[in-house]
C-alpha positions as MATLAB code, in Angstrom:
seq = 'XXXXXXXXXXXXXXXXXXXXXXXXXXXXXXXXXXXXXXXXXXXXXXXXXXXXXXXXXXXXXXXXXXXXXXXXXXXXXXXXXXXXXXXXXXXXXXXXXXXXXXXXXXXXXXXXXXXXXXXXXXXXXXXXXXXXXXXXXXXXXXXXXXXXXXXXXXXXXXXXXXXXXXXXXXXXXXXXXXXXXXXXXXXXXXXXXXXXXXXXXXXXXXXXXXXXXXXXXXXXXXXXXXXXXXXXXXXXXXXXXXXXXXXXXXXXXXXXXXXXXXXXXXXXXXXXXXXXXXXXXXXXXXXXXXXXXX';
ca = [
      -0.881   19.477  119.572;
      -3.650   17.396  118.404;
      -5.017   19.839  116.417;
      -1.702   20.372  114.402;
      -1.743   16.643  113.977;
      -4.986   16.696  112.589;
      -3.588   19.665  110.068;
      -0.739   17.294  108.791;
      -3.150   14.504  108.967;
      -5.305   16.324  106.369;
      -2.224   17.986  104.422;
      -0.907   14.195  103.873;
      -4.618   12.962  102.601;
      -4.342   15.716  100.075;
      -1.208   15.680   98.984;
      -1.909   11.694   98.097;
      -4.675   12.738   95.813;
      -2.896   15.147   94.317;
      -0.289   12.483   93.464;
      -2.454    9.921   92.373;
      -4.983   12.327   89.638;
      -1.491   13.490   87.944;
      -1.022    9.303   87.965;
      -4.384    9.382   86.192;
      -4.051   12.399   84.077;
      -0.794   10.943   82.664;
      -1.985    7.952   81.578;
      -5.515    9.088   80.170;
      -3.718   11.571   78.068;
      -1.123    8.659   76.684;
      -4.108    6.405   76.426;
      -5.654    9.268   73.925;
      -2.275   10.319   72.185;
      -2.102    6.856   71.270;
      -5.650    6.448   70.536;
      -5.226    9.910   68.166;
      -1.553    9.448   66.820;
      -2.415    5.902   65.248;
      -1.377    5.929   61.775;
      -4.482    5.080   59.241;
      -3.601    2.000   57.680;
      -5.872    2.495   54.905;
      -2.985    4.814   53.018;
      -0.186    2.753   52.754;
      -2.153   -0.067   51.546;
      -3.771    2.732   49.041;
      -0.097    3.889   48.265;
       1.364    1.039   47.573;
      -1.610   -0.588   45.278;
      -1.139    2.586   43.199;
       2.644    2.031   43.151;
       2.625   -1.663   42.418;
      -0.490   -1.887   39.932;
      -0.854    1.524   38.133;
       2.905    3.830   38.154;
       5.343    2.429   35.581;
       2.803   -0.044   33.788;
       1.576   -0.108   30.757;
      -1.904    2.032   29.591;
      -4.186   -0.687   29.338;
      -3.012   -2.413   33.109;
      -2.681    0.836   34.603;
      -5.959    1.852   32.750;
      -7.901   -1.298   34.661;
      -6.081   -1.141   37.995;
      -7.022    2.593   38.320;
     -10.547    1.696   37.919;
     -10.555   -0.562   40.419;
      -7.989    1.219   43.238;
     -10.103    4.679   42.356;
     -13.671    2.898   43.398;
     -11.801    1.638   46.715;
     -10.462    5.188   47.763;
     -13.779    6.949   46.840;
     -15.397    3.678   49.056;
     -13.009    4.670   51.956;
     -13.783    7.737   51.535;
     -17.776    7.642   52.621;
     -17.065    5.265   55.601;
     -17.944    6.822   59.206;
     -16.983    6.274   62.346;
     -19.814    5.795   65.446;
     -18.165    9.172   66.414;
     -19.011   10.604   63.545;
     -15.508   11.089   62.150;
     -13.639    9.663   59.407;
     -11.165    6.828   59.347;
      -9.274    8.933   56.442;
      -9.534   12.362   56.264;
     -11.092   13.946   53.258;
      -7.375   15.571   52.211;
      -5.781   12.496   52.389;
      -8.317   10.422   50.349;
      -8.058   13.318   47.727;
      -4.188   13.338   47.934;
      -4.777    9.398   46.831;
      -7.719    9.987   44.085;
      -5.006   12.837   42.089;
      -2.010   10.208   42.563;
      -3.781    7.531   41.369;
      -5.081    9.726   39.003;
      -1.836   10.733   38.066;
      -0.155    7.703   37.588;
      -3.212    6.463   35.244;
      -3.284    9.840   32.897;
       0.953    9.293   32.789;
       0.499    5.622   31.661;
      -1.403    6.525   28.308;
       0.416    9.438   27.625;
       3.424    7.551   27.692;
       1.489    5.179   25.057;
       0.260    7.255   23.143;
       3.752    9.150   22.530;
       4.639    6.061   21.193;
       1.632    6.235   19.077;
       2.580    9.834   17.767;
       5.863    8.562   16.942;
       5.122    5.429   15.057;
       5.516    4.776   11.370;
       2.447    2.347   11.807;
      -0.545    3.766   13.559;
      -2.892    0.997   12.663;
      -1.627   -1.416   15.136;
      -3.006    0.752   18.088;
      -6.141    0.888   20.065;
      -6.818    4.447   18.493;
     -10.208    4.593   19.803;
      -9.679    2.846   23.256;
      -6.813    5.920   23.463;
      -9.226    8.468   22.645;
     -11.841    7.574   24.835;
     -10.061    7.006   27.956;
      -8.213    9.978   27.217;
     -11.892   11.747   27.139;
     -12.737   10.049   30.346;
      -9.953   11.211   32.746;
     -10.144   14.487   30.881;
     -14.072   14.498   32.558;
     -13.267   12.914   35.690;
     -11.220   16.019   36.936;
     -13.021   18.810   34.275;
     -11.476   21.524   36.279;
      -7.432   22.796   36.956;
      -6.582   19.714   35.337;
      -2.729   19.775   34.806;
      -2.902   17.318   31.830;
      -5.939   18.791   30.208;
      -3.672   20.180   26.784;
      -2.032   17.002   26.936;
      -5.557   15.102   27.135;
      -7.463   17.276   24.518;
      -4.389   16.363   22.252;
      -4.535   12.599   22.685;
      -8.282   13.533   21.396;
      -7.897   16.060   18.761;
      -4.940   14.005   17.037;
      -6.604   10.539   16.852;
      -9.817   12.090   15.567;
      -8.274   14.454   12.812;
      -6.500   11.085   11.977;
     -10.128    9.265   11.208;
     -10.925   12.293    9.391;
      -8.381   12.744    7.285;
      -8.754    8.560    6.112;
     -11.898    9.374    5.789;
     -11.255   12.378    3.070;
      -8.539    9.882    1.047;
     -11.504    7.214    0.675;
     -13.579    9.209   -0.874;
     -11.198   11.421   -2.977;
     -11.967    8.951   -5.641;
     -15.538    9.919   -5.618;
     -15.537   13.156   -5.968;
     -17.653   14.939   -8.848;
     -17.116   18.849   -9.212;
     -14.430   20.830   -9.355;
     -15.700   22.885   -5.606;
     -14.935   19.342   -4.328;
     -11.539   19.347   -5.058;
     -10.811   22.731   -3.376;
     -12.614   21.788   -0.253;
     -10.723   18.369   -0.268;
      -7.216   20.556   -0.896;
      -8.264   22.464    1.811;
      -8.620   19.933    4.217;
      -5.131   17.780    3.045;
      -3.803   20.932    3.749;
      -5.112   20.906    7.479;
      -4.440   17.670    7.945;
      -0.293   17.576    6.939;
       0.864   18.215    9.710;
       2.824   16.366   12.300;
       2.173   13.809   14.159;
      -0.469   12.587   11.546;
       1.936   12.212    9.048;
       3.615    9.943   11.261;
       1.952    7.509    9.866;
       3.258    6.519    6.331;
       0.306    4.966    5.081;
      -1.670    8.018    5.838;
       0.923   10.414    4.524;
       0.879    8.477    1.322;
      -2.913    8.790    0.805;
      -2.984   12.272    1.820;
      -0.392   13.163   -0.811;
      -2.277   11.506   -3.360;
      -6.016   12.294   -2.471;
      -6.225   15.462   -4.374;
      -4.822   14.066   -7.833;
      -7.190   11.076   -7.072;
     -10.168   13.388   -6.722;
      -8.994   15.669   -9.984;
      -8.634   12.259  -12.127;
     -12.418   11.690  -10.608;
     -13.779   14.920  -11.679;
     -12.234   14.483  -15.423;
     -13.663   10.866  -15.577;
     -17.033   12.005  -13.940;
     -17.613   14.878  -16.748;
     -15.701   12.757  -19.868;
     -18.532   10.001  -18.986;
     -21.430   11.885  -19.197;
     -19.584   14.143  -22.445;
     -18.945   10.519  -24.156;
     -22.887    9.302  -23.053;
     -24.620   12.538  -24.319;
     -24.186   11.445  -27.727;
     -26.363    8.696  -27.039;
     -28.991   10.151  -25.021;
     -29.989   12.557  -27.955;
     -33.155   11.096  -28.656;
     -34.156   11.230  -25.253;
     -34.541   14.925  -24.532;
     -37.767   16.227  -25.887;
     -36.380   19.163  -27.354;
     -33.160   21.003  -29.066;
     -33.536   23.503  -25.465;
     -33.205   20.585  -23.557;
     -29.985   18.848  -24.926;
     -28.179   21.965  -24.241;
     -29.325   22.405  -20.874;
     -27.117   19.248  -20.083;
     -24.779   20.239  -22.731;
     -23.900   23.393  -21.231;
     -23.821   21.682  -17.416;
     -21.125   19.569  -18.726;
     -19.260   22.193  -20.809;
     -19.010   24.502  -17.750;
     -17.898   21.960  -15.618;
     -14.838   20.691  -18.414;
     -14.445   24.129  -18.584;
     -14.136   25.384  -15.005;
     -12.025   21.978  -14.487;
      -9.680   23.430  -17.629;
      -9.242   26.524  -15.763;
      -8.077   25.251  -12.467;
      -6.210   22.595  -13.337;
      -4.755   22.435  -16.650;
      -5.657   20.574  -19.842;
      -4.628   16.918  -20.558;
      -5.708   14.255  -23.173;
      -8.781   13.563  -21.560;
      -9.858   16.569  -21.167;
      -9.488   17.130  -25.017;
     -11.571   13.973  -25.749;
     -14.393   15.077  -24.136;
     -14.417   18.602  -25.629;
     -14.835   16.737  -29.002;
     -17.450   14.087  -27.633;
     -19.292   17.090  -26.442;
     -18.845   19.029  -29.849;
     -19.840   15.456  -32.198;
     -22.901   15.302  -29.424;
     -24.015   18.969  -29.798;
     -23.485   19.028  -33.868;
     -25.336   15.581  -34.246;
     -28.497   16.995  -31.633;
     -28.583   19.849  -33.714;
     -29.098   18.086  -36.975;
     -31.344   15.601  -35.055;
     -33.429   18.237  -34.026;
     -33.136   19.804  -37.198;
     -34.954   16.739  -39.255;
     -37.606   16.368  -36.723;
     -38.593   19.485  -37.114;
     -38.330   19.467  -40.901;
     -40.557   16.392  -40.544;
     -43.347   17.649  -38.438;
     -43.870   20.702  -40.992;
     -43.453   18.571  -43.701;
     -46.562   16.620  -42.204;
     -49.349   16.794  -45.025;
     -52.249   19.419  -44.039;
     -55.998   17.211  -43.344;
];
């Protein structure tokens, strides 16, 4: 009897412990699911600086808040627990970079479609476009989803500086080889959205008739100044070494584009220059065998 006592005694003891580790168990593993399950409160705070200071602003504000909101991410991003674990995980300080990212890259295109659009392109941070456009295109150099529309933003507002550059100096062109390259290039350069811009349309329409009234001036300046540089060539050879530059270029200029009143005056400031050299050259060397033997 005892010893059955003693049995019960002993089943009682261990039942009781058994009870009281599940006790334990239980609340160990809800200490550590709550521990575990806490939310990170570093991404809402991330998401909603993004939402309220970069998506649906304008380029230049969403261009300085992503500067800023980027650096704290990437910050987050290197902290380290004593564990050795992360307070964010790697995927979700990624998942912020690209929407940050995103919402930046979205801000100037939306800009800069106004841009493409405008009548007036002058009144635009063209550069500040292009060069931001260039950065975010090298801050994610590879799968980037907005790289066309990136490389565009870039191509379009250089081509743009390019071709103003072309109509300023249509006007000081000299031969007739630069008024084919410079047709060349108007040629590459009408084209949409450039000629957008009406002031740039205008000039590129015009450039190549500016450059041809160039050339004509150019070689009608030195035809008309020939006559008066006669004495200064030492010999009959080499006035028509310059004569026959200048005749080949009215000439070639003729042949390409047509002939005009201009055109016609230098041929006979060209033809008074040669005929006077000739009869300049003539008496001088009449004179020097006329010279009286010693």
């Amino acid at each position: 009897m005892k010893i059955a006592i003693n049995k019960l005694i002993i089943l009682a003891v261990f039942v009781v412990g058994i009870v009281f580790l599940t006790l334990w168990l239980f609340d160990a593993i809800k200490g550590y699911e709550a521990t575990s399950l806490r939310p990170d409160p570093f991404k809402p705070v991330a998401t909603d600086a993004i939402s309220e200071r970069i998506e649906g602003k304008d380029y230049k504000t969403a261009r300085n808040a992503f500067d800023s909101i980027y650096t704290m991410i990437d910050i987050q991003g290197k902290l380290m627990l004593k564990d050795g674990s992360k307070p964010t995980p790697d995927t979700e300080i990624d998942s912020l970079k690209l929407r940050a990212y995103n919402a930046a890259v979205k801000a100037l295109l939306d800009d800069t479609d106004k841009l493409f659009s405008s009548s007036k392109w002058s009144g635009y941070p063209l550069d500040d476009f292009k060069s931001q456009a260039d950065y975010y295109l090298k801050l994610y150099s590879q799968g980037n989803f907005y790289e066309p529309d990136l490389k565009k933003i870039i191509d379009n507002i250089s081509d743009y500086h390019a071709a103003w550059s072309i109509c300023r100096n249509a006007g000081s062109i000299t031969t007739v080889a630069g008024i084919q390259q410079l047709e060349k290039k108007v040629k590459a350069y009408k084209r949409y959205p450039l000629t957008n811009d009406s002031d740039l349309s205008s000039q590129l329409n015009s450039a190549v008739q500016r450059a041809k009234n160039s050339v004509l001036a150019y070689i009608a300046s030195r035809a008309s100044n020939l006559e008066n540089e006669i004495t200064s060539f030492s010999s009959l050879d080499a006035f028509n070494d310059r004569y026959n530059s200048i005749n080949n270029a009215l000439g070639s200029f003729v042949k390409n584009y047509g002939n005009n009143s201009s055109a016609n005056a230098a041929k006979k400031n060209l033809a008074s220059a040669k005929l006077e050299a000739e009869q300049y050259f003539n008496n001088q060397n009449t004179k020097l065998h006329s010279k009286p033997n010693h």
